[in-house]
N, C-alpha and C positions, 0 to 999 in steps of 0.2 A: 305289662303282663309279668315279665319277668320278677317284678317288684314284689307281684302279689304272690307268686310262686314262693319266693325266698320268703317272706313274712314268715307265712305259715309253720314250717318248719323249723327255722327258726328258734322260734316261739316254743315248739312241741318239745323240741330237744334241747332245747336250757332248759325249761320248768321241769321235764322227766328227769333230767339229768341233774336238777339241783336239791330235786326232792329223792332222790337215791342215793346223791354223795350225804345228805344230810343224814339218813337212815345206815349208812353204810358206817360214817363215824363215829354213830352212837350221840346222836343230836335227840334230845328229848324235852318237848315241850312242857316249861314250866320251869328248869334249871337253869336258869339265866345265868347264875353266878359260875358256876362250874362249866358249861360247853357255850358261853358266848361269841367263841370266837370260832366255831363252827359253821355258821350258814355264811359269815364271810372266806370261808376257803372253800364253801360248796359255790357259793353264789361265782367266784372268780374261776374257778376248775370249770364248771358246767358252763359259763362265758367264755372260754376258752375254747370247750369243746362245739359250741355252737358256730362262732366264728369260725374254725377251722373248716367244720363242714359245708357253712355258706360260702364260704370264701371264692370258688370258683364261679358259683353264678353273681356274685358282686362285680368279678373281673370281666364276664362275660355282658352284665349290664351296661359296665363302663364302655366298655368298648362297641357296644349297640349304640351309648350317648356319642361318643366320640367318633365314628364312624355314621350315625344318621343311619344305622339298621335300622328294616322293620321288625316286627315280633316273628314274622315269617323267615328269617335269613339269623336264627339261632343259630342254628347246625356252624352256618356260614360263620359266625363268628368264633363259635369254638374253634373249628379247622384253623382259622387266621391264626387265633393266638395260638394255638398247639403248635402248628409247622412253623412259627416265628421263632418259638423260644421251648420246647417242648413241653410234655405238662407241667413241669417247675411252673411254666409261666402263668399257670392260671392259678396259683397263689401269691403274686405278684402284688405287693400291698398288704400282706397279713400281718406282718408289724408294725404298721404304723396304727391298722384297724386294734389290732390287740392294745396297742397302749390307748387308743379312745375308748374301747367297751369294756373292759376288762376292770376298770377300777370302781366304775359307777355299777359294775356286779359283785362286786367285793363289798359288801356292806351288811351289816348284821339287819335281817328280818325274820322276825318270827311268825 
């Protein structure tokens, strides 16, 4: 469940977010030669920003797999990790996430 919660989102807030950094820089379909190198710092900025904002229900999944929660004993989860390490801890993992999603969104598409 968890899984399908984080998708979503996800999804919503790279794509909004990469079609706005694209628009905000002045990325114009059809200039290839002059702003090519723009949907690769939107597509990497907006993977950024996506990851950042999942990031706490990844650690929250994790610890549902590694602890053998159910979908019902969320709350349960977060409480662990927060009084374990404080909220720091529920972005625990976002650098190693960042250097696997982060590059394969850096890529020129038009």
């Amino acid at each position: 469940m968890v899984t399908k919660v984080m998708a979503i989102p996800a999804t919503v807030v790279y794509f909004t977010t990469y079609e706005q950094i694209k628009l905000l820089l002045g990325y114009r379909v059809g200039v290839t030669s002059d702003n090519w190198y723009l949907p690769i710092i939107a597509g990497a900025t907006a993977r950024t920003g996506a990851v950042i904002f999942i990031s706490p229900l990844e650690m929250v999944r994790t610890k549902m797999q590694s602890e053998q929660l159910s979908n019902t004993q969320i709350q349960e989860a977060v409480r662990k990790t927060i009084a374990q390490g404080g909220f720091r801890a529920m972005y625990k993992g976002l650098g190693p996430t960042l250097l696997r999603d982060v590059p394969f969104s850096g890529k020129s598409v038009n």
